[in-house]
Residue, then its C-alpha position, 0 to 999 in steps of 0.5 A: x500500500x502506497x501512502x500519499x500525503x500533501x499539503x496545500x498552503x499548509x506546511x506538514x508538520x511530522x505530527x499532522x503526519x503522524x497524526x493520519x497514518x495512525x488514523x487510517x491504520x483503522x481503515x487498513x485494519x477493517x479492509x486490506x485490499x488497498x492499492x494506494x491512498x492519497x491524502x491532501x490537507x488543505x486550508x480554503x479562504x473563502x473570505x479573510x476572516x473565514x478559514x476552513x480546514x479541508x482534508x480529502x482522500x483517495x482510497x484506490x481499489x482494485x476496480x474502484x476509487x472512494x473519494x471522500x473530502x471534509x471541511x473544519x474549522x481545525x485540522x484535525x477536526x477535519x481529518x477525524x470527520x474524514x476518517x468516520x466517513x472514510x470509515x462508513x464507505x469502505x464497510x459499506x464497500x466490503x460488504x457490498x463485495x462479499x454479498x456479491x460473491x454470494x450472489x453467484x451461486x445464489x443466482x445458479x439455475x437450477x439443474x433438473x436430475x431428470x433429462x426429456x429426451 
């Protein structure tokens, strides 16, 4: 699994990266089959006096891309709100797959032991 954090107008500190990775092991621990994520903590000035905090994610998996963003008026705020909905689309996903792979034979016709001939 590649990690990719960046920062725009922010300056990363190690803690703010400390910080993420320690959050998103618990995505890691209910879901394995990352590829890569990326990670980009921002700060938005819609006005002077109005500073948001935006945290956004791209979780890469094979066959599909979960994008999730966040908006706080602190940084960490904003990366714990991130991280719950990171959180909630990746159990929504595995379990999306794993009920699809019972489907399968779910869905089998059924064969008839007698043959018309």
């Amino acid at each position: 699994m590649n990690l990719i954090i960046s920062g725009h107008h922010l300056e990363l500190t190690p803690a703010i990266r400390e910080y993420v990775q320690n959050k998103l092991d618990r995505i890691i621990r209910h879901f394995d089959h990352v590829i890569d994520i990326a990670v980009i903590l921002g700060v938005e000035k819609p006005s002077e006096k109005d500073k948001r905090q935006r945290a956004e994610v791209n979780l890469r998996l094979r066959g599909n891309v979960i994008h999730v963003e966040s908006f706080a008026h602190d940084l960490y705020a904003a990366i714990d709100t991130l991280i719950d909905k990171l959180d909630r689309q990746v159990l929504k996903y595995k379990a999306k797959i794993q009920d699809h792979q019972c489907e399968a034979i779910k869905r089998m016709p059924e064969t008839s032991t007698t043959e018309e001939s």
